[in-house]
Biopython code that builds the backbone (N, CA, C, O; Angstrom):
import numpy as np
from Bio.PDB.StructureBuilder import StructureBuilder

atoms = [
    (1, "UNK", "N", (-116.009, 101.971, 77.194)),
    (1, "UNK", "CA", (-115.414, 100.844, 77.893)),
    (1, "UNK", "C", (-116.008, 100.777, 79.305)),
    (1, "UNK", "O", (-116.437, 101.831, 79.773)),
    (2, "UNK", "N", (-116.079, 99.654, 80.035)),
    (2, "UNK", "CA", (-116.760, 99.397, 80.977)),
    (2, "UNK", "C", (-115.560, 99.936, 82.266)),
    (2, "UNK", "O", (-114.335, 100.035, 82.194)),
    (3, "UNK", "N", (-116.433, 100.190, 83.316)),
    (3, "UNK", "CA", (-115.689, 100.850, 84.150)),
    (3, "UNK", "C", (-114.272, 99.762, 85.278)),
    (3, "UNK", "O", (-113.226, 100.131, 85.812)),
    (4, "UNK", "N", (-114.866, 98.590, 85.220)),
    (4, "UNK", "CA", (-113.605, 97.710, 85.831)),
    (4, "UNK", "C", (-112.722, 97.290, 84.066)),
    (4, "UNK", "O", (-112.483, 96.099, 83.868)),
    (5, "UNK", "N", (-112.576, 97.669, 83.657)),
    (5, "UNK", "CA", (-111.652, 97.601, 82.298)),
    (5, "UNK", "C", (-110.869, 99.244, 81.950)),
    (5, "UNK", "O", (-111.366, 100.370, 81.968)),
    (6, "UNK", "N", (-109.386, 98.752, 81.627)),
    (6, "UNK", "CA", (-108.926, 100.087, 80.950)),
    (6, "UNK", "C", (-108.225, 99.468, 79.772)),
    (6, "UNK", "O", (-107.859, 98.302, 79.622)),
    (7, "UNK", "N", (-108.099, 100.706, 78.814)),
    (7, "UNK", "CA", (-107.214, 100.451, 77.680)),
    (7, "UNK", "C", (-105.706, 99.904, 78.326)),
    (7, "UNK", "O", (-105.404, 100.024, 79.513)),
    (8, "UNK", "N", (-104.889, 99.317, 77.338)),
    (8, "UNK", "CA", (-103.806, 98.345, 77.371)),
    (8, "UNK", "C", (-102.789, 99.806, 77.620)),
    (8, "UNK", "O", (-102.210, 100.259, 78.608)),
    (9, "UNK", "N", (-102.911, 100.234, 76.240)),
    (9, "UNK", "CA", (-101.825, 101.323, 76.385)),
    (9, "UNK", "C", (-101.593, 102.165, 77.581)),
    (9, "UNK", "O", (-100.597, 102.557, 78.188)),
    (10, "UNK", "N", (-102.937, 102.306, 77.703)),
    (10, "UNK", "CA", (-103.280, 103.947, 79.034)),
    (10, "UNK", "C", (-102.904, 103.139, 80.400)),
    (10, "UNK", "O", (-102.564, 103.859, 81.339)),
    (11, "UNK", "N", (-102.921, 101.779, 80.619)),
    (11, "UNK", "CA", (-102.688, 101.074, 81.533)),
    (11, "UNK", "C", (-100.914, 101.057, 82.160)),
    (11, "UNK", "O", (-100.383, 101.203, 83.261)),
    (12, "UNK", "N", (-100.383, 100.758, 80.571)),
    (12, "UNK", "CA", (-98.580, 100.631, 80.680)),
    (12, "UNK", "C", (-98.247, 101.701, 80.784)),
    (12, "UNK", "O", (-97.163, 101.920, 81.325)),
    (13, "UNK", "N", (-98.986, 102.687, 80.344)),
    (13, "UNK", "CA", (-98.427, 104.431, 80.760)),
    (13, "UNK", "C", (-98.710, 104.474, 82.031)),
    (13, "UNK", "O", (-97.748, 104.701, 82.765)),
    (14, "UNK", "N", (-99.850, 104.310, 82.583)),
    (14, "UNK", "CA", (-99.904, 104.650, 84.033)),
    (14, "UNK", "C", (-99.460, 103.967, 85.318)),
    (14, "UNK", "O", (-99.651, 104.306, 86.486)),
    (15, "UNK", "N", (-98.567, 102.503, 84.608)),
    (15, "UNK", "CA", (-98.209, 101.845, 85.717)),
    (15, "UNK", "C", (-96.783, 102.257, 85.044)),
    (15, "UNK", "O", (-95.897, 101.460, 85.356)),
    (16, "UNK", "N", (-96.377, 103.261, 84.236)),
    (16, "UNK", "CA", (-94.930, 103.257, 84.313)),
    (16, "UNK", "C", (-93.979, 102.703, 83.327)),
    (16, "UNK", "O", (-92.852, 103.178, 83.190)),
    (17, "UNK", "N", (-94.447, 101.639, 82.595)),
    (17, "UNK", "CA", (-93.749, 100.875, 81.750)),
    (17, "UNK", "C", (-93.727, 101.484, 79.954)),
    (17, "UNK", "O", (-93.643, 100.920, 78.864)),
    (18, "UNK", "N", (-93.864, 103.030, 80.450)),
    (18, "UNK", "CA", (-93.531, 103.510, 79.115)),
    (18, "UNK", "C", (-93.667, 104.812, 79.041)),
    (18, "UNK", "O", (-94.870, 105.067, 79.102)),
    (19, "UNK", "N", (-92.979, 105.851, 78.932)),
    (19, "UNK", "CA", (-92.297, 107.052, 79.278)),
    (19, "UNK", "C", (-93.922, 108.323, 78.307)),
    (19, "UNK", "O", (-94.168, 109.506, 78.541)),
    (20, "UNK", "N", (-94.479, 107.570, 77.517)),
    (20, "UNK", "CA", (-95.719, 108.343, 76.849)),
    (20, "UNK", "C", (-96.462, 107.580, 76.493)),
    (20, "UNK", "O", (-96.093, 106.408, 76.415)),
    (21, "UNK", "N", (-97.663, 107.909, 76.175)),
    (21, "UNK", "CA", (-98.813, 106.628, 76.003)),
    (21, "UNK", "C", (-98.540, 106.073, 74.154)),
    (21, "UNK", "O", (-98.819, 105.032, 73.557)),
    (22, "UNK", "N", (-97.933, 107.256, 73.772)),
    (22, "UNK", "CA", (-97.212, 107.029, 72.018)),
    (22, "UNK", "C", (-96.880, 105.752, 72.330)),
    (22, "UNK", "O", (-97.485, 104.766, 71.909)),
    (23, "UNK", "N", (-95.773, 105.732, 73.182)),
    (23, "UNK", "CA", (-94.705, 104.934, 73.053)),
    (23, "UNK", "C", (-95.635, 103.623, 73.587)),
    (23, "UNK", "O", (-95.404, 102.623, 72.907)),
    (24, "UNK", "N", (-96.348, 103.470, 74.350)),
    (24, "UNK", "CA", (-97.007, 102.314, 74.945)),
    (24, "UNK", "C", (-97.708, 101.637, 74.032)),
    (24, "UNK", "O", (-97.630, 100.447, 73.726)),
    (25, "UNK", "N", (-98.661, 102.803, 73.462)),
    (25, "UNK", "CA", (-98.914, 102.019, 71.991)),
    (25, "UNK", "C", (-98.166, 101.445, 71.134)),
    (25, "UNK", "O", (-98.554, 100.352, 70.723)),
    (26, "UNK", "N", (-97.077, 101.915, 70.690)),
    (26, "UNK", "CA", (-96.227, 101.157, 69.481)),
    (26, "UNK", "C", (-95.379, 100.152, 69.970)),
    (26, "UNK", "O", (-94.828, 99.400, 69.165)),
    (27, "UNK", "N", (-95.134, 99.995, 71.598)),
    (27, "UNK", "CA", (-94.991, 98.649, 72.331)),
    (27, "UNK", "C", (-96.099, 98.085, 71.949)),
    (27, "UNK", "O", (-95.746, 97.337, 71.037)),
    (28, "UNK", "N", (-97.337, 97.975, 72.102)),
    (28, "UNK", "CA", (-97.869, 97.079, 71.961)),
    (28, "UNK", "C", (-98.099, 96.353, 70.463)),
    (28, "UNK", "O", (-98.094, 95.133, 70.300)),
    (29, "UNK", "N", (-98.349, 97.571, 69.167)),
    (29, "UNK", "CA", (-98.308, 97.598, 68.511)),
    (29, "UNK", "C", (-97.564, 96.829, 67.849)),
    (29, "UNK", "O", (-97.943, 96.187, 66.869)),
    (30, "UNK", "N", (-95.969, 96.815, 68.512)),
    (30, "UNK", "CA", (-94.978, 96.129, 67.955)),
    (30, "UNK", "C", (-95.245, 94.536, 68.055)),
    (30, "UNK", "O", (-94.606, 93.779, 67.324)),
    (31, "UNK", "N", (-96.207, 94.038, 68.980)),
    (31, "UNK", "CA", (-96.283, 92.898, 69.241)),
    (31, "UNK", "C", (-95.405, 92.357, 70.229)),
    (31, "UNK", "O", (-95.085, 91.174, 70.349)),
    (32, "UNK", "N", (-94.969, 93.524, 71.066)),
    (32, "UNK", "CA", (-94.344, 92.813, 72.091)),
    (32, "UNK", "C", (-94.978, 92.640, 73.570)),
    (32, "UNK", "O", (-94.182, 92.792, 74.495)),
    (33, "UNK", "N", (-96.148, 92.379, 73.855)),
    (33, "UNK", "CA", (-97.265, 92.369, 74.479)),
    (33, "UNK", "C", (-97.681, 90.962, 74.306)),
    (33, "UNK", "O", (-97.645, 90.167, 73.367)),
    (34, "UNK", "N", (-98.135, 90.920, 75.673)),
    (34, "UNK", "CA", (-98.945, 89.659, 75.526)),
    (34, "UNK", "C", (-100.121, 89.539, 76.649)),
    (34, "UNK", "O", (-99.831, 88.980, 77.707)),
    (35, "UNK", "N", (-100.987, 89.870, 76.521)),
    (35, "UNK", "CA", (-101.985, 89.804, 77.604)),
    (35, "UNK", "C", (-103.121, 88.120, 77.672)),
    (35, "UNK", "O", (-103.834, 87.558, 76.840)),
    (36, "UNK", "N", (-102.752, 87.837, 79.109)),
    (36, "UNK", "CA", (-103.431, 86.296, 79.505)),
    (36, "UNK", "C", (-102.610, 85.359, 78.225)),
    (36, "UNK", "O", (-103.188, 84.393, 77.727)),
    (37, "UNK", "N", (-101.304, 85.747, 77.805)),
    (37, "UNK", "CA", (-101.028, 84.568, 77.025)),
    (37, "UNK", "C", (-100.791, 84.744, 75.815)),
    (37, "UNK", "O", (-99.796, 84.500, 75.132)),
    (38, "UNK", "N", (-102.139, 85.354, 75.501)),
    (38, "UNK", "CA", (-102.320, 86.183, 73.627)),
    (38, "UNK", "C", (-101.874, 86.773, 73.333)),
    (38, "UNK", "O", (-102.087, 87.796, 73.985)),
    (39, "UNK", "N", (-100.859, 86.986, 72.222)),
    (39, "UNK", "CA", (-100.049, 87.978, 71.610)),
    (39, "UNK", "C", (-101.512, 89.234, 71.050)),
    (39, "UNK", "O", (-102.417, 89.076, 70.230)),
    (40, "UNK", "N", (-101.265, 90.052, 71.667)),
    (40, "UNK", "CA", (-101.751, 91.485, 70.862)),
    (40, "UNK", "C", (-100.921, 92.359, 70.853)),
    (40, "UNK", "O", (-99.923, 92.628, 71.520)),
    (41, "UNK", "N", (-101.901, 93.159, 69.276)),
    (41, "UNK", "CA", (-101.273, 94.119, 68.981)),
    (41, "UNK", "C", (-101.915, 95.552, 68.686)),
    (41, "UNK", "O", (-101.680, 96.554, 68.010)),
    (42, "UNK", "N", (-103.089, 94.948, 69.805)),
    (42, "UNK", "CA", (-104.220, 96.383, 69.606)),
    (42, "UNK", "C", (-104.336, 97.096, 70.911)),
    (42, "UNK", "O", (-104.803, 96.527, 71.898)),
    (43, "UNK", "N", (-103.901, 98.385, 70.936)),
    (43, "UNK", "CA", (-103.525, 98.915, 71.962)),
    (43, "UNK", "C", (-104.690, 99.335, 72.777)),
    (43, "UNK", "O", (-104.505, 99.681, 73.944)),
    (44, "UNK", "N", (-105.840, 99.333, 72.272)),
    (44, "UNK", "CA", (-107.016, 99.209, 72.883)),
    (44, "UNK", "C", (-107.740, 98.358, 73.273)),
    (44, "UNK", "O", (-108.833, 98.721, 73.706)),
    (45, "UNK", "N", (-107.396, 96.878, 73.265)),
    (45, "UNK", "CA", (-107.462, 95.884, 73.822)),
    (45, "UNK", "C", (-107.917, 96.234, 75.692)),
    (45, "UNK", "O", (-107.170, 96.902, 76.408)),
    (46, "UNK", "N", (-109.041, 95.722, 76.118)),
    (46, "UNK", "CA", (-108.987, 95.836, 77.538)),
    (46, "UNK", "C", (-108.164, 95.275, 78.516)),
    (46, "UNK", "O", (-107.477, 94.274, 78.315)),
    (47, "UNK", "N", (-108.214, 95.919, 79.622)),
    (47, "UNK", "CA", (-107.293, 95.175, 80.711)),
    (47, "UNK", "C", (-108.190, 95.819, 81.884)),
    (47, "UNK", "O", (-108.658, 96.951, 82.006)),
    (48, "UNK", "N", (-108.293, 93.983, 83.196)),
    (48, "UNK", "CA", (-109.013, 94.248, 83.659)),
    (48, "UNK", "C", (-108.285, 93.354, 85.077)),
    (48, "UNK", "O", (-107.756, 92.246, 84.990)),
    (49, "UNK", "N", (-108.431, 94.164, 86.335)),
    (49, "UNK", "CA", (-107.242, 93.396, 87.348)),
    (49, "UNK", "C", (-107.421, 91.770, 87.416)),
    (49, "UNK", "O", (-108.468, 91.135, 87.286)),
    (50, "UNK", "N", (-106.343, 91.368, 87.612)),
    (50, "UNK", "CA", (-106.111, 90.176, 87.844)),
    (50, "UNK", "C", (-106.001, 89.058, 86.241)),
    (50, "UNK", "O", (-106.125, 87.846, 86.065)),
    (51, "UNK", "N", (-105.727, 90.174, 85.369)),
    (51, "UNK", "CA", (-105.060, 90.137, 83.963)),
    (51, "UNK", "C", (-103.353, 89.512, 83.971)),
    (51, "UNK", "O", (-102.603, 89.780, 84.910)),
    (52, "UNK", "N", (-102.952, 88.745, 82.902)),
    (52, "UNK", "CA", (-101.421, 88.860, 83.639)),
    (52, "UNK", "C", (-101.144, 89.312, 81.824)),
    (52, "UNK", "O", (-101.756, 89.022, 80.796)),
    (53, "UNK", "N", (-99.876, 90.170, 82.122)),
    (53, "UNK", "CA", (-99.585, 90.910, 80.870)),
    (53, "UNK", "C", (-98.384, 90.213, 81.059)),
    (53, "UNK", "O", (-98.169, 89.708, 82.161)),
    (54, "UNK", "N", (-97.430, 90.092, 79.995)),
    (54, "UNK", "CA", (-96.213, 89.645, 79.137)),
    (54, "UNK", "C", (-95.460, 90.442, 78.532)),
    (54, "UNK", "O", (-95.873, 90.706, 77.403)),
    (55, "UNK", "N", (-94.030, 91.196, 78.969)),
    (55, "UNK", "CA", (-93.711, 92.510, 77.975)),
    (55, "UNK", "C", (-92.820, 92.448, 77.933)),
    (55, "UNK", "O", (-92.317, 92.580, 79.049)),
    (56, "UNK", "N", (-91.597, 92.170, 76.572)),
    (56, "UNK", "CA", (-90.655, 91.177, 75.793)),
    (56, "UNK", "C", (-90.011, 92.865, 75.207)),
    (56, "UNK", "O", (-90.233, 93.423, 74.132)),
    (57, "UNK", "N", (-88.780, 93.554, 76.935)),
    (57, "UNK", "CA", (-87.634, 94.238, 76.193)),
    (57, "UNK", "C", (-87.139, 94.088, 75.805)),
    (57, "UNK", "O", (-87.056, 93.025, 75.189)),
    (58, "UNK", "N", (-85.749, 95.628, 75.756)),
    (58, "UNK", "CA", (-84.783, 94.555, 75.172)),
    (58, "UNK", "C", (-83.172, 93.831, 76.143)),
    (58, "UNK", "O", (-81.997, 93.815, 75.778)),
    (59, "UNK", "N", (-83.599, 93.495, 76.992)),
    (59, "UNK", "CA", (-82.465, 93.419, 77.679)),
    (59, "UNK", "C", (-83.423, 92.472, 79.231)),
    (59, "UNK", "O", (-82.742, 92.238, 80.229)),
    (60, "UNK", "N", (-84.715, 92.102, 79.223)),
    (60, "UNK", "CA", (-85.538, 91.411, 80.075)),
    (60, "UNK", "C", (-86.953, 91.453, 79.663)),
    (60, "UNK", "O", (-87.471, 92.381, 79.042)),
    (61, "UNK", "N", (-87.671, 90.123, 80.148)),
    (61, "UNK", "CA", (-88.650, 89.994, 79.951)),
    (61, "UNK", "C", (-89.749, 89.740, 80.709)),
    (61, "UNK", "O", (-89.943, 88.579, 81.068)),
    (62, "UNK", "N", (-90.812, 90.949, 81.147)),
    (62, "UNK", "CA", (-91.315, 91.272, 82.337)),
    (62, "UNK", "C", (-92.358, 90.151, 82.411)),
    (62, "UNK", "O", (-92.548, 89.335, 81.508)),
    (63, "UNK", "N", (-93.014, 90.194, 83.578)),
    (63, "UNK", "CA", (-94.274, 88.953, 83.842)),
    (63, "UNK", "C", (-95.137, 89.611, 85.057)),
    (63, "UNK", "O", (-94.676, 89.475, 86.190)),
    (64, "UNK", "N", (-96.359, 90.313, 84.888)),
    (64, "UNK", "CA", (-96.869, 91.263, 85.473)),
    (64, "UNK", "C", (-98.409, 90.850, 85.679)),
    (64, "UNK", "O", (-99.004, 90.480, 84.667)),
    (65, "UNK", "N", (-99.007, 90.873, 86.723)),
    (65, "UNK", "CA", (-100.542, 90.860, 87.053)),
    (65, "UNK", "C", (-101.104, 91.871, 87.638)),
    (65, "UNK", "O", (-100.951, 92.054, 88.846)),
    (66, "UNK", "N", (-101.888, 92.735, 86.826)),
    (66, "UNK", "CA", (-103.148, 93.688, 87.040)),
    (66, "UNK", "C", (-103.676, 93.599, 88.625)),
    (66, "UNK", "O", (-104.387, 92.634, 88.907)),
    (67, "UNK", "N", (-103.357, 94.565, 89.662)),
    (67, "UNK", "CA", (-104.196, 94.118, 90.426)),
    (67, "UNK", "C", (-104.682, 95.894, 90.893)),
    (67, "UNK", "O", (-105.134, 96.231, 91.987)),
    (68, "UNK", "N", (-104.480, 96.588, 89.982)),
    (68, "UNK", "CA", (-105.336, 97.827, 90.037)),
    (68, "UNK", "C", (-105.268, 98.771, 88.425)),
    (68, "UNK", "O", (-104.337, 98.865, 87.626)),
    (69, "UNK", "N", (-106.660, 99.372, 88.390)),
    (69, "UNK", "CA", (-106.550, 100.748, 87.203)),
    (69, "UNK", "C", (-105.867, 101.384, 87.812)),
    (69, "UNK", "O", (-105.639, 101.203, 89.008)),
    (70, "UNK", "N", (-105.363, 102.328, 87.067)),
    (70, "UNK", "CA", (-105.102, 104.014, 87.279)),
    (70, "UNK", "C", (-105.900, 104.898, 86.891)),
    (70, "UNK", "O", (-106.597, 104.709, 85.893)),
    (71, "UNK", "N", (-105.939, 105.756, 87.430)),
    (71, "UNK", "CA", (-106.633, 106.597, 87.127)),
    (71, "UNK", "C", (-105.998, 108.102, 86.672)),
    (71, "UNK", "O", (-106.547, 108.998, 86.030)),
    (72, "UNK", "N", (-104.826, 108.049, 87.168)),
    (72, "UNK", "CA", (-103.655, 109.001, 86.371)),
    (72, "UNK", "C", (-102.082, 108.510, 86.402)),
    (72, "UNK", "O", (-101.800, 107.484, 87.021)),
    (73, "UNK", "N", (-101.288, 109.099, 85.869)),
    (73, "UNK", "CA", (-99.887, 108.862, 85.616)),
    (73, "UNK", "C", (-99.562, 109.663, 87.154)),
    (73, "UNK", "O", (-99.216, 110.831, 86.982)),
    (74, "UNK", "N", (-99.611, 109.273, 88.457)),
    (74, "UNK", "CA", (-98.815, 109.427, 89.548)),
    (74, "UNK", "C", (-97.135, 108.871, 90.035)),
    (74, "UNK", "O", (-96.591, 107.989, 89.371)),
    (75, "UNK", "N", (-96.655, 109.300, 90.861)),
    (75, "UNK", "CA", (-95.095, 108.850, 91.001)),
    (75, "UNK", "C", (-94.970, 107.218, 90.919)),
    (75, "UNK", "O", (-95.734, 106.267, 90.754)),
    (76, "UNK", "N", (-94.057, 107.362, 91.055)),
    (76, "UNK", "CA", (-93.516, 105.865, 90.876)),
    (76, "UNK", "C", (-93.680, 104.774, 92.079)),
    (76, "UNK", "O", (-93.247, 103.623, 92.138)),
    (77, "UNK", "N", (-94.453, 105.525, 93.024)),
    (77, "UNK", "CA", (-94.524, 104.408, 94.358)),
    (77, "UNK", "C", (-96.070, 103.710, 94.230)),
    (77, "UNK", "O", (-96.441, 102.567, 94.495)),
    (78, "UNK", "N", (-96.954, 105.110, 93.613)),
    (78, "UNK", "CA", (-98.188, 104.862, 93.376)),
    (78, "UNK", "C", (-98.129, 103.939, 92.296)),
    (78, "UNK", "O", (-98.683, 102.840, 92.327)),
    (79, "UNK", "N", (-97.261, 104.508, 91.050)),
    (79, "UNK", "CA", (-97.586, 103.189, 89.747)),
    (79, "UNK", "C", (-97.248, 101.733, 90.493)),
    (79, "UNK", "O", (-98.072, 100.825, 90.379)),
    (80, "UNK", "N", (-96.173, 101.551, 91.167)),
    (80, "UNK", "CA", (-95.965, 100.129, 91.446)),
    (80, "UNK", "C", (-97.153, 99.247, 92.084)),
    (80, "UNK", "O", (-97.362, 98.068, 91.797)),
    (81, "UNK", "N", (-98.043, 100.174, 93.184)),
    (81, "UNK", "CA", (-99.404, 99.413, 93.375)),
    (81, "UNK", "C", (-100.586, 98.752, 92.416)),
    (81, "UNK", "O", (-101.569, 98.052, 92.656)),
    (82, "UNK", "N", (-99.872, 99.452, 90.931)),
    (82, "UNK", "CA", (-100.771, 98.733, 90.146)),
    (82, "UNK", "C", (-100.429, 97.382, 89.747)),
    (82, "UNK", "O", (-101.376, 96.815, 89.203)),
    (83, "UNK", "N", (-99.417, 96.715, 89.843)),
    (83, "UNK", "CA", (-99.319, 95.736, 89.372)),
    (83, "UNK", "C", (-98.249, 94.973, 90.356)),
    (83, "UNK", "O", (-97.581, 95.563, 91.204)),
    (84, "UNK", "N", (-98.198, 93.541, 90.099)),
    (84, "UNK", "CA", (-97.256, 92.752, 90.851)),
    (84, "UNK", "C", (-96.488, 92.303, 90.105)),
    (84, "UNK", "O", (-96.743, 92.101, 88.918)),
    (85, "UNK", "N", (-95.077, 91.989, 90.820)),
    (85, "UNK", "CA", (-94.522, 91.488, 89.076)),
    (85, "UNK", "C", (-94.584, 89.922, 89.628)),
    (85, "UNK", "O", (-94.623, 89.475, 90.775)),
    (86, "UNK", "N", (-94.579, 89.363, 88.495)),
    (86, "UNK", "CA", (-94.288, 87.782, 88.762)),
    (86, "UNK", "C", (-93.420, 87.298, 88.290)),
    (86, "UNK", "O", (-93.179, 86.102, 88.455)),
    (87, "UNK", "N", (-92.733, 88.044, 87.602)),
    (87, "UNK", "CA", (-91.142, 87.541, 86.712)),
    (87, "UNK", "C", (-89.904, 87.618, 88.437)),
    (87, "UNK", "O", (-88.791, 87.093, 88.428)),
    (88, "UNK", "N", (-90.318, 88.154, 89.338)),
    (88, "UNK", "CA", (-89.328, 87.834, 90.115)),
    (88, "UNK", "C", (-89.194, 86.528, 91.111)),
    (88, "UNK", "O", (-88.143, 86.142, 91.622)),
    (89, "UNK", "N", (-90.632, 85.875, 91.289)),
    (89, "UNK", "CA", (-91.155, 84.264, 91.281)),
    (89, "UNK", "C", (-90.365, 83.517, 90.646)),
    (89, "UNK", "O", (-89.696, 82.700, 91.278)),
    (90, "UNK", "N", (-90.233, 83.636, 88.972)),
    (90, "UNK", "CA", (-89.891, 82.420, 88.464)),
    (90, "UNK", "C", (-88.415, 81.723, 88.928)),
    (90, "UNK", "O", (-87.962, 80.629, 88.590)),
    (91, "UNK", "N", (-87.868, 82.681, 89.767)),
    (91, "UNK", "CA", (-86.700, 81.758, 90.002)),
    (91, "UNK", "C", (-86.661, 80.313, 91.213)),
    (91, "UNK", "O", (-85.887, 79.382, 91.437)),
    (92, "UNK", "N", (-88.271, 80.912, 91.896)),
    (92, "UNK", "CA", (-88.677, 79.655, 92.686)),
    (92, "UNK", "C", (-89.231, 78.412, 91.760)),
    (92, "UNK", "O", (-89.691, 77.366, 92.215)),
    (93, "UNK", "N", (-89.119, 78.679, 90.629)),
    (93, "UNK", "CA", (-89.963, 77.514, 89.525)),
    (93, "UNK", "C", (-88.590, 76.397, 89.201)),
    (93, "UNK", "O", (-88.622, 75.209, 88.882)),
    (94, "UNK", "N", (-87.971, 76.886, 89.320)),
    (94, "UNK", "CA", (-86.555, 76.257, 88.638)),
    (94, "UNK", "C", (-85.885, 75.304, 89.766)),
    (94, "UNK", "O", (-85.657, 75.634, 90.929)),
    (95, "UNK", "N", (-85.691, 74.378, 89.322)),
    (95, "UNK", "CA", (-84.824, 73.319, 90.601)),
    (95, "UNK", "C", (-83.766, 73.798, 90.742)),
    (95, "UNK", "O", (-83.360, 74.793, 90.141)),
    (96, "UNK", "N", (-83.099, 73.083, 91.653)),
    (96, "UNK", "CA", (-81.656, 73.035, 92.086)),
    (96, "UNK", "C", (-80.803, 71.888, 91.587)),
    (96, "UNK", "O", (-81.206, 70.771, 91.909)),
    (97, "UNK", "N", (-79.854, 71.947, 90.963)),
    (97, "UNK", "CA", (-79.423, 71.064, 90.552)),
    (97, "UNK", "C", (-79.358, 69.767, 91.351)),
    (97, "UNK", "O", (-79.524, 68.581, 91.066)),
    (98, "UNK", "N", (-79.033, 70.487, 92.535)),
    (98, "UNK", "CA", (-79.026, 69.061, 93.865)),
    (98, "UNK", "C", (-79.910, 67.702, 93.836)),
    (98, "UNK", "O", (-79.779, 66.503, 94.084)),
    (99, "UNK", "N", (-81.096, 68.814, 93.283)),
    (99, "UNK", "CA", (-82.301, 67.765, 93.616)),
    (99, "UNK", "C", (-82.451, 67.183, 91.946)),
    (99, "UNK", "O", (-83.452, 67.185, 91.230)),
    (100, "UNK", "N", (-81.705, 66.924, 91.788)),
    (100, "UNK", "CA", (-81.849, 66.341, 90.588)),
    (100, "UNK", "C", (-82.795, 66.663, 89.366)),
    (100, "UNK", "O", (-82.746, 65.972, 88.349)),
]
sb = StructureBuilder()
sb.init_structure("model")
sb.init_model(0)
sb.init_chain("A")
sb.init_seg("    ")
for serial, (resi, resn, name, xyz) in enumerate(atoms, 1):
    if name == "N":
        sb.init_residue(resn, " ", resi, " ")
    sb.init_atom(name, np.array(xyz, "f"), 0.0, 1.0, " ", f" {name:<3s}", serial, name[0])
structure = sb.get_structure()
């Protein structure tokens, strides 16, 4: 794999969004993934910054853009630099009832 690209799985493990890279795989696997839009389900699928991933729990549904690899599973202040979320935006998308 080319060096500005990482695997999907090794990516959600290292930004955090899945407790073993097992488990990241069979998230993706499961088809609850969606990278730039596209439902995949191949956990080796690349990811490359400025990617936006899609990841459908069970209790919320994240909205995330790539804006770094990892290079290992570090704490949790470091994983958050890998990515931005954009699911906390969408509530600026939505009107106000006011405005009709």
């Amino acid at each position: 794999m080319r060096e500005d690209r990482q695997r999907l799985d090794k990516w959600l493990w290292f930004a955090r969004f899945a407790k073993t890279r097992t488990l990241a795989a069979k998230l993706v696997a499961s088809g609850f993934v969606r990278l730039n839009g596209q439902r995949t389900d191949n956990p080796a699928k690349a990811v490359a910054v400025g990617d936006v991933i899609t990841i459908a729990l069970a209790r919320a549904t994240l909205v995330i853009r790539v804006e770094g690899l990892g290079e290992r599973r570090g704490p949790a202040p470091e994983a958050r630099q890998l990515y931005l979320d954009l699911s906390q935006d969408n509530a600026a998308l939505v009107s106000d009832g006011d405005n009709g």
